[in-house]
Backbone as JSON Lines, residues from 0, in Angstrom:
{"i":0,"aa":"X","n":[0.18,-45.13,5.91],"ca":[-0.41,-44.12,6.75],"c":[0.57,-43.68,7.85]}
{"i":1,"aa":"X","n":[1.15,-44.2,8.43],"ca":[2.34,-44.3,9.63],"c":[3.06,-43.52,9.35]}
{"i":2,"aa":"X","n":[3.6,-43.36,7.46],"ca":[4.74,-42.77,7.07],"c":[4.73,-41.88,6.99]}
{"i":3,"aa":"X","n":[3.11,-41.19,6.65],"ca":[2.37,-39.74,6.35],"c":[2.41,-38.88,8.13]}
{"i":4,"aa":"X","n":[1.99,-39.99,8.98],"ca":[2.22,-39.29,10.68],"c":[3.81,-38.84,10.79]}
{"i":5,"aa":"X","n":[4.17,-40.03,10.43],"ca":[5.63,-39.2,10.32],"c":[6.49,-38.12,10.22]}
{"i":6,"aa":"X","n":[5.99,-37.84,9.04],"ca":[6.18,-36.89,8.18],"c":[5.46,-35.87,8.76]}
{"i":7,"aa":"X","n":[4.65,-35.72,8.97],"ca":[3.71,-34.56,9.52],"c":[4.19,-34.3,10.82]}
{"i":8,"aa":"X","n":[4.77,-35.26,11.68],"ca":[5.35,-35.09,13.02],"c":[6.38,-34.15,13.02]}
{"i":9,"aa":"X","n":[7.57,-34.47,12.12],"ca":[8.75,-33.97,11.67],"c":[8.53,-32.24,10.91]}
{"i":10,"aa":"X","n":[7.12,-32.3,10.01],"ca":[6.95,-30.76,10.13],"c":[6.61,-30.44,11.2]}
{"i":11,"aa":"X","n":[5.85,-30.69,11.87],"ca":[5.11,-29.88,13.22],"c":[6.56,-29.85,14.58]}
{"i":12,"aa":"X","n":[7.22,-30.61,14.25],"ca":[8.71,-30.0,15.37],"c":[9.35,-28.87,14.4]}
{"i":13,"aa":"X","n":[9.28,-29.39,13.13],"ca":[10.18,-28.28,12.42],"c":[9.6,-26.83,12.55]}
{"i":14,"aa":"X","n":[8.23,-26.98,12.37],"ca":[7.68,-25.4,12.53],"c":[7.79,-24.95,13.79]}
{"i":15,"aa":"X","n":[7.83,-25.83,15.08],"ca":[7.94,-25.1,16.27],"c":[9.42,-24.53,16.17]}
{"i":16,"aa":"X","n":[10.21,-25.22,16.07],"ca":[11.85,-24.84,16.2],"c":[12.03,-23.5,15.59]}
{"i":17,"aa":"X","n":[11.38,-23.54,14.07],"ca":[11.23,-21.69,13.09],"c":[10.89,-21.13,14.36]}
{"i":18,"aa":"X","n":[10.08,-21.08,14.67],"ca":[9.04,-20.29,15.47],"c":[9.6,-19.96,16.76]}
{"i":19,"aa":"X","n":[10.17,-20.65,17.59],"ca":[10.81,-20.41,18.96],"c":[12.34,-19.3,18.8]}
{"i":20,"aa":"X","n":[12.52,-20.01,17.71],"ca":[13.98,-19.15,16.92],"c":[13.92,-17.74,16.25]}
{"i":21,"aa":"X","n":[12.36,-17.41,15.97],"ca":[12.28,-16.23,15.69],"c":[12.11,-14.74,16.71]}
{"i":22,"aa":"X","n":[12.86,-13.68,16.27],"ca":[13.06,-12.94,16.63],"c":[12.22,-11.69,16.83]}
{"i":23,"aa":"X","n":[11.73,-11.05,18.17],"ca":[10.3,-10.52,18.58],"c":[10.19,-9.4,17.43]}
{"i":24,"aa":"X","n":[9.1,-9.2,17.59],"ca":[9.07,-7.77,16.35],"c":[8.14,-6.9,17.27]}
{"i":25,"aa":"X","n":[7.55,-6.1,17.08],"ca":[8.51,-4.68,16.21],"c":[9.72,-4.66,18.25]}
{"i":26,"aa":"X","n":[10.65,-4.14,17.41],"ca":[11.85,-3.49,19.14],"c":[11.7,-2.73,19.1]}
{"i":27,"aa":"X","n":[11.58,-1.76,17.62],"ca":[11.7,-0.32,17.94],"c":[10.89,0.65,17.08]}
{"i":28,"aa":"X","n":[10.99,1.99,16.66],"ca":[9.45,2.36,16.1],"c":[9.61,2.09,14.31]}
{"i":29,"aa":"X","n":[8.56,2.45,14.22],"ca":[7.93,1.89,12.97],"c":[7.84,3.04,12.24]}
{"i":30,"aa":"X","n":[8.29,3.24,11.03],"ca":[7.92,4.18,9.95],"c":[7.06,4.01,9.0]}
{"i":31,"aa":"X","n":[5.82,5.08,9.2],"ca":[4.47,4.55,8.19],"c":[4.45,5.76,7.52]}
{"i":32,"aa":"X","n":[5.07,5.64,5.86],"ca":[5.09,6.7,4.92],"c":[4.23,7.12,4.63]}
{"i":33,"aa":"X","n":[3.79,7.97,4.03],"ca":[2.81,8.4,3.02],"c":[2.92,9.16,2.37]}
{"i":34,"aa":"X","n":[2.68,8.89,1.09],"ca":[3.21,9.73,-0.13],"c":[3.02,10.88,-0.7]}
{"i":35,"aa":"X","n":[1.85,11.64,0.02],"ca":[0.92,12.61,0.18],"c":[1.59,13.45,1.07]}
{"i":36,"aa":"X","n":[1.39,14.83,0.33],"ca":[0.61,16.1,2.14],"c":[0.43,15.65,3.07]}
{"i":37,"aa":"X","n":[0.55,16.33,4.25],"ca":[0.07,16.51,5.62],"c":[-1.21,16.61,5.15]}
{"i":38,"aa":"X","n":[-2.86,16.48,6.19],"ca":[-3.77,16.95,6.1],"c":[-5.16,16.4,4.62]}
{"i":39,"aa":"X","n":[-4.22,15.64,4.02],"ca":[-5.12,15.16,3.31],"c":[-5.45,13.73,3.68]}
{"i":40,"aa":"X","n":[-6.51,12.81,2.64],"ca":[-7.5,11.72,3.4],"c":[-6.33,10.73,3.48]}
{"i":41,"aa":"X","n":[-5.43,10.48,2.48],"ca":[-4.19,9.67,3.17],"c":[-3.16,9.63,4.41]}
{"i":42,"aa":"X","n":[-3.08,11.01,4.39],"ca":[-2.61,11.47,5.65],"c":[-3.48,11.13,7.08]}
{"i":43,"aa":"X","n":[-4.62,11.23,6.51],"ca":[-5.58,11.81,8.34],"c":[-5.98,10.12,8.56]}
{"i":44,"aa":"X","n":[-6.01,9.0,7.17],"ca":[-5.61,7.63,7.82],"c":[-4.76,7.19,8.17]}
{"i":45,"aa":"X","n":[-3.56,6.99,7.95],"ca":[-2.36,7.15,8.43],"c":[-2.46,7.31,9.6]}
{"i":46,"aa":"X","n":[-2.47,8.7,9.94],"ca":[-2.35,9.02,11.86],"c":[-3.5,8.5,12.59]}
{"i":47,"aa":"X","n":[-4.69,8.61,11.73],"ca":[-5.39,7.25,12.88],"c":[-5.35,6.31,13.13]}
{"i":48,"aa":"X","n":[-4.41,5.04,11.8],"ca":[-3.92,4.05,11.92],"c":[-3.08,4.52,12.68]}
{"i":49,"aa":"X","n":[-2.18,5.05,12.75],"ca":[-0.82,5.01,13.98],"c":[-0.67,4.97,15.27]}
{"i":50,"aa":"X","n":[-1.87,5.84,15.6],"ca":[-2.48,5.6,17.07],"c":[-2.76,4.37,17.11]}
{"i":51,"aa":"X","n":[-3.42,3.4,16.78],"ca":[-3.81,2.5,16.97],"c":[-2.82,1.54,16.94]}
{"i":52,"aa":"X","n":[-2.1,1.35,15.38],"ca":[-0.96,0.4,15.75],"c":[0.0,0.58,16.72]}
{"i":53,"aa":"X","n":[0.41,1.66,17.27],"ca":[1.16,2.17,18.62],"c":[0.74,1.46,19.6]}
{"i":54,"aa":"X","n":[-0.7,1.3,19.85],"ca":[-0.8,0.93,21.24],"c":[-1.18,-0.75,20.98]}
{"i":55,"aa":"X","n":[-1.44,-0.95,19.51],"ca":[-1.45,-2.48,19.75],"c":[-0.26,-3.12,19.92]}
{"i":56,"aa":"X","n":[1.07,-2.68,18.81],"ca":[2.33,-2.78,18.75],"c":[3.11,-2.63,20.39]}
{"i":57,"aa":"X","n":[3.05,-1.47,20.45],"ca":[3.91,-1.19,21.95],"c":[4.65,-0.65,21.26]}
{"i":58,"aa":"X","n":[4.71,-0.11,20.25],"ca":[6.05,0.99,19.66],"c":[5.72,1.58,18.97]}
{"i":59,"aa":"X","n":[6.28,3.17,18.93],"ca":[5.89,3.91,18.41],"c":[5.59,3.88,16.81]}
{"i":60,"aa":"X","n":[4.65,4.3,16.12],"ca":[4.37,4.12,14.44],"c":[4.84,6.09,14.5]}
{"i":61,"aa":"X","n":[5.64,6.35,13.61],"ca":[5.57,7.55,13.12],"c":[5.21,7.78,11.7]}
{"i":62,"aa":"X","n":[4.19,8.36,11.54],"ca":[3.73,9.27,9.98],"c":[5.23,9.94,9.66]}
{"i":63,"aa":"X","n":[5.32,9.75,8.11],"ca":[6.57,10.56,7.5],"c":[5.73,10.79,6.03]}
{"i":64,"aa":"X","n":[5.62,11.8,5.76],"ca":[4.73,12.63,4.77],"c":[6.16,12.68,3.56]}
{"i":65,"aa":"X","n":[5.88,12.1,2.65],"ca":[6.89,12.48,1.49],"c":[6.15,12.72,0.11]}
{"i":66,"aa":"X","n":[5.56,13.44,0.14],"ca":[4.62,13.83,-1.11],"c":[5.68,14.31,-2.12]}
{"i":67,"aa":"X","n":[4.91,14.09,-3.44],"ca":[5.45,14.43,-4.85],"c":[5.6,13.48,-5.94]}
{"i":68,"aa":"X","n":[5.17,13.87,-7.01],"ca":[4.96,13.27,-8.16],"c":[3.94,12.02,-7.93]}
{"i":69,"aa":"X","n":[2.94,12.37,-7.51],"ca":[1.71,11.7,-7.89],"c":[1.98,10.38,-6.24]}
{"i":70,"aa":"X","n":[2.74,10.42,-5.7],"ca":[3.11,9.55,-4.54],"c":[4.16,8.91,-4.89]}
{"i":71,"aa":"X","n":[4.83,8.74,-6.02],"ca":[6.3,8.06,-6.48],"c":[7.12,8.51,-5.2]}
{"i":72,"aa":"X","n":[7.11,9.67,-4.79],"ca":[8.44,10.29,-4.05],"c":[8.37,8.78,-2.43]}
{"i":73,"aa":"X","n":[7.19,8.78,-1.87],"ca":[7.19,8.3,-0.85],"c":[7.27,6.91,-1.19]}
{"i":74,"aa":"X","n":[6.85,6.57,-2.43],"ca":[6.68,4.9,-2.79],"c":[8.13,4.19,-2.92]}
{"i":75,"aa":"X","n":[9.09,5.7,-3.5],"ca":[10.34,4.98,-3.94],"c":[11.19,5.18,-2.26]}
{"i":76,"aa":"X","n":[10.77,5.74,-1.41],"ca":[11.73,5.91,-0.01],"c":[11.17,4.91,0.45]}
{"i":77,"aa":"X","n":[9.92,3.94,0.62],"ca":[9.28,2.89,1.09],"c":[10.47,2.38,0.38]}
{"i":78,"aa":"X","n":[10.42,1.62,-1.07],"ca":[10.9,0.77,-1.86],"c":[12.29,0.6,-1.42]}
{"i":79,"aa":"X","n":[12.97,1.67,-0.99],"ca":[14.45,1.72,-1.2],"c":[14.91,1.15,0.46]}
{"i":80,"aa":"X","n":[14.14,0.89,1.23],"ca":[14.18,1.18,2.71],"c":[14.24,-0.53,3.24]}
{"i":81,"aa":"X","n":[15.26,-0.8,3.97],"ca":[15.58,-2.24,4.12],"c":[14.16,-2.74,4.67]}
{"i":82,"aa":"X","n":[13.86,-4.45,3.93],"ca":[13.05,-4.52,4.1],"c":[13.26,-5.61,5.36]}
{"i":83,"aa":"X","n":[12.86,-4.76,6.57],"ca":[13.15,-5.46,7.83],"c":[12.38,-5.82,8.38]}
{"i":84,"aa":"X","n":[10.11,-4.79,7.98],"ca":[9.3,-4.79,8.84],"c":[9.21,-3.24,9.53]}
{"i":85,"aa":"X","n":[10.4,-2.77,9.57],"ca":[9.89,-1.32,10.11],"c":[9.48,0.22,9.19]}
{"i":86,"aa":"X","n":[8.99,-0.3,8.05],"ca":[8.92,0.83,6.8],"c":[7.59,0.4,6.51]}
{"i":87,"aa":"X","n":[6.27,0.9,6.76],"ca":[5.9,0.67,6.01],"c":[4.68,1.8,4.91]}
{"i":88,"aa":"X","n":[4.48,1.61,4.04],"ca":[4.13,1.98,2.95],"c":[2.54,2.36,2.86]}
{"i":89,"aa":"X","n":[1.74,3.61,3.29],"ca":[0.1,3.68,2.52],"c":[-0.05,4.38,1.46]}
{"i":90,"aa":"X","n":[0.02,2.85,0.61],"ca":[0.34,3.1,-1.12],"c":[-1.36,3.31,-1.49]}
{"i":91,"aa":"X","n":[-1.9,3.45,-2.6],"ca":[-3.06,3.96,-3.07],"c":[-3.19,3.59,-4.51]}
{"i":92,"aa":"X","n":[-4.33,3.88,-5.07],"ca":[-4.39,3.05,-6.65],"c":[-3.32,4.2,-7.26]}
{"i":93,"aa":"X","n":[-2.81,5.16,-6.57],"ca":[-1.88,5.99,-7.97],"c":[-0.27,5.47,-7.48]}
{"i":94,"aa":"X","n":[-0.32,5.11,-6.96],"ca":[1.73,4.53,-6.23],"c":[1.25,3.11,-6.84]}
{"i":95,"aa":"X","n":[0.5,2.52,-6.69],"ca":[0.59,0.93,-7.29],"c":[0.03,0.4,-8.73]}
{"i":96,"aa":"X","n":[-0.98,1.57,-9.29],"ca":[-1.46,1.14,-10.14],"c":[-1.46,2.64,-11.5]}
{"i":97,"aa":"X","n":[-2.13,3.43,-11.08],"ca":[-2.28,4.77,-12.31],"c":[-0.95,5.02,-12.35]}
{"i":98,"aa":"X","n":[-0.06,5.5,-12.01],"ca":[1.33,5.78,-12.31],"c":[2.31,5.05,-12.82]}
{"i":99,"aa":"X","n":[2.01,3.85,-13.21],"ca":[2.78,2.67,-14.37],"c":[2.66,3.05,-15.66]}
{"i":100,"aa":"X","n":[1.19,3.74,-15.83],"ca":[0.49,3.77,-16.97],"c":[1.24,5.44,-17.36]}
{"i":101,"aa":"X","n":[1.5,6.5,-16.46],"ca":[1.56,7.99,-16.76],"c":[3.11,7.93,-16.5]}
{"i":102,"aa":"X","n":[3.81,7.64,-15.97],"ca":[5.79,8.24,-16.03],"c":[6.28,6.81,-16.56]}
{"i":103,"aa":"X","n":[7.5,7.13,-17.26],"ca":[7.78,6.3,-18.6],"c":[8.59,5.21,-17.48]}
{"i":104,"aa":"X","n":[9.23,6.24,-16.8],"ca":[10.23,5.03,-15.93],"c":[9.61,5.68,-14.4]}
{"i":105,"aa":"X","n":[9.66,4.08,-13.35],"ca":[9.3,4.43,-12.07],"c":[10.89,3.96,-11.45]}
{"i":106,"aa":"X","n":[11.56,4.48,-10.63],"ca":[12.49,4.4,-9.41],"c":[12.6,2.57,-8.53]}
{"i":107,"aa":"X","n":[10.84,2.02,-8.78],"ca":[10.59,1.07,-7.84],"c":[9.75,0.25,-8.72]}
{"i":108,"aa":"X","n":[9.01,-1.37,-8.46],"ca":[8.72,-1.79,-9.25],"c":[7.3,-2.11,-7.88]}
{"i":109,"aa":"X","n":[5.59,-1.8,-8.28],"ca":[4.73,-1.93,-7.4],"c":[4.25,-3.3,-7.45]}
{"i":110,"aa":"X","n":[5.2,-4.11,-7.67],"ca":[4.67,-5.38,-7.89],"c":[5.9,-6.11,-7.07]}
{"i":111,"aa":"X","n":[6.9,-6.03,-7.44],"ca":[8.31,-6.42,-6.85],"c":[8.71,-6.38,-5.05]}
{"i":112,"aa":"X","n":[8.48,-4.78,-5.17],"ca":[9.6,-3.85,-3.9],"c":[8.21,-3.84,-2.89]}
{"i":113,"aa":"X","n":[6.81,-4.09,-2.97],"ca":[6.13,-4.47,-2.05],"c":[5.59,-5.45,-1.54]}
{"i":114,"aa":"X","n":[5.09,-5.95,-0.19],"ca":[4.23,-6.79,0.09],"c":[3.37,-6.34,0.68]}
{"i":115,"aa":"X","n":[2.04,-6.79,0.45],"ca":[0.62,-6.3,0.87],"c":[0.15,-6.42,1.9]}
{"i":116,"aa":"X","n":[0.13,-6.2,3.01],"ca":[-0.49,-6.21,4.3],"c":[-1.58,-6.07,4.62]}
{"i":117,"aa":"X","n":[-2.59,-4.97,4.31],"ca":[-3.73,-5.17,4.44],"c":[-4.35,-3.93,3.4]}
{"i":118,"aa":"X","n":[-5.99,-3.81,3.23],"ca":[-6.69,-3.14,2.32],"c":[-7.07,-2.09,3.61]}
{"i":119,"aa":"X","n":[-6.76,-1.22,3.96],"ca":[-7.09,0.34,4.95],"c":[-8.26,0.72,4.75]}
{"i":120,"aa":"X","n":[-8.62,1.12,2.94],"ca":[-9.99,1.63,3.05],"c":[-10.49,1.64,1.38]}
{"i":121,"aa":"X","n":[-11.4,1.72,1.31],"ca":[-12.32,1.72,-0.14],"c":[-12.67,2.92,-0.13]}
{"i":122,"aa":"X","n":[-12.34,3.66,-1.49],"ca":[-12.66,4.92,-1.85],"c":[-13.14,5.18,-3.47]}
{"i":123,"aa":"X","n":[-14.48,5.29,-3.63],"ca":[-15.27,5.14,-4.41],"c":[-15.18,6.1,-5.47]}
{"i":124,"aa":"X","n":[-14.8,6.17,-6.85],"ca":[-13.93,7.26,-7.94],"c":[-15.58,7.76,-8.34]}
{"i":125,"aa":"X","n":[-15.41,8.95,-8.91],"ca":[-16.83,9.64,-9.39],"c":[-16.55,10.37,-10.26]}
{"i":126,"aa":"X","n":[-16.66,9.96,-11.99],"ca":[-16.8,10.88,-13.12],"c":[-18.32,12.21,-12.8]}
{"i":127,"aa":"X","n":[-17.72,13.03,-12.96],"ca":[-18.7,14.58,-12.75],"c":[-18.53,14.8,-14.62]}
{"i":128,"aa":"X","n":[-19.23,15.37,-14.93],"ca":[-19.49,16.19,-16.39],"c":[-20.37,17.2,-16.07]}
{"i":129,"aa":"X","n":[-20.48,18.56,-16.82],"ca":[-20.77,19.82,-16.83],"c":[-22.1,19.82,-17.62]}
{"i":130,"aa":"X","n":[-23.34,19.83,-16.77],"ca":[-24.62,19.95,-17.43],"c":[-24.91,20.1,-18.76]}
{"i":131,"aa":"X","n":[-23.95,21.14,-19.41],"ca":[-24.41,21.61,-20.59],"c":[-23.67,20.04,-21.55]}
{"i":132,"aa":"X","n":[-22.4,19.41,-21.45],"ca":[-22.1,18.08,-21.85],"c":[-23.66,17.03,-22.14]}
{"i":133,"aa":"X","n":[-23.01,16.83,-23.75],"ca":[-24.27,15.67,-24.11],"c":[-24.15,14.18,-23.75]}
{"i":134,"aa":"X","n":[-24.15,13.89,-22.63],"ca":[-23.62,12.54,-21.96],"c":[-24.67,12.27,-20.58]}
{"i":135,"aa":"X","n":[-25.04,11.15,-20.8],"ca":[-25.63,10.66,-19.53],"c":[-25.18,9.63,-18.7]}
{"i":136,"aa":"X","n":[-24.13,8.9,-19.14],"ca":[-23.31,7.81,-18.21],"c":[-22.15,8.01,-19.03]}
{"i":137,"aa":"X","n":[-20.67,6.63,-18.62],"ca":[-19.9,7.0,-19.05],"c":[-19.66,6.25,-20.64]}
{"i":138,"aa":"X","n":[-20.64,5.52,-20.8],"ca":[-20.79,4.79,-22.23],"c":[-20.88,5.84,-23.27]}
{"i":139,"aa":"X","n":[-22.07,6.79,-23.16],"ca":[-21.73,8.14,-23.68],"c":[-20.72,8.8,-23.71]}
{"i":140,"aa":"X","n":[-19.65,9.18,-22.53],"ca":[-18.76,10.1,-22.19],"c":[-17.98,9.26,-23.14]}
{"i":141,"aa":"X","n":[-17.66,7.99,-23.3],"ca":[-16.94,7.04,-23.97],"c":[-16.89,7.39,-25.69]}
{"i":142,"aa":"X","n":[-18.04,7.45,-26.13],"ca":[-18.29,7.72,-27.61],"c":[-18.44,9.24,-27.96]}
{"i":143,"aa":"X","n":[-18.57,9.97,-26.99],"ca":[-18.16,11.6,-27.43],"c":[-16.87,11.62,-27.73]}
{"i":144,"aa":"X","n":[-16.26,11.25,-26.52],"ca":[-14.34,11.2,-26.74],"c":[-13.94,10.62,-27.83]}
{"i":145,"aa":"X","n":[-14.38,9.24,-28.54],"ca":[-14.04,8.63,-29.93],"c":[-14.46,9.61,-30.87]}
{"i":146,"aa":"X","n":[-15.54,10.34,-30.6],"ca":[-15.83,11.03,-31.93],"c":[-15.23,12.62,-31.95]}
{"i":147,"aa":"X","n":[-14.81,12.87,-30.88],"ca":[-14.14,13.85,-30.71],"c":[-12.81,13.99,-30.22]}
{"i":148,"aa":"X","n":[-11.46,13.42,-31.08],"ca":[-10.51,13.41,-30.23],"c":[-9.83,14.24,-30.1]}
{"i":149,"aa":"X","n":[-9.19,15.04,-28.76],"ca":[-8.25,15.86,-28.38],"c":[-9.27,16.91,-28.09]}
């Protein structure tokens, strides 16, 4: 048991020493991409996150809008951008997930070139179909498409 205090002593100096030795963050401002337009729902979170991390941070967060090709354009200037802490990335299910599946080659890898910080917001997807369509959920919409392809 003695040997286990030990040991546990020797981490708990070791983690203070990391810790005293580390270097303050953020010094200076922060770049929060987004892969989108100005003015759209990625965008208008973004700048309300920024306000906020600004004044929790103490340094400025700037929005940098790099829209194109489905959000690749801003995902791969995130990706490519030293990873120091001051870049960061409001990626979406099409920069991390639908766009693996639709362009043959991506610039960045959404599994690799990121780390996850936090979930921003839940945004709930909604199949619509055109009244006159013989479908009442998407189990239907599912077996029209098999029986009708292209």
């Amino acid at each position: 048991m003695k040997k286990y205090f030990k040991y546990l002593f020797l981490l708990n100096i070791l983690h203070c020493s990391i810790s005293f030795g580390a270097d303050a963050w953020p010094t200076r401002s922060i770049r929060f991409i987004v892969p989108y337009p100005p003015g759209g729902p990625t965008d208008l979170m973004a700048r309300s996150m920024s306000g906020r991390l600004t004044e929790a941070l103490g340094q400025t967060v700037v929005v940098d809008n790099r829209a194109g090709a489905g959000g690749n354009v801003g995902a791969e200037v995130a990706a490519k951008s030293p990873p120091d802490g001051y870049t960061i990335l409001m990626g979406a299910i099409s920069t991390h997930s639908i766009n693996v599946s639709l362009y043959r080659k991506l610039a960045f890898d959404p599994v690799k070139d990121f780390a996850p910080i936090t979930q921003a917001s839940i945004i709930p997807l909604v199949i619509n179909a055109h009244p006159s369509l013989p479908v009442a959920n998407v189990k239907d919409l599912i077996a029209l498409a098999k029986k009708n392809p292209g």
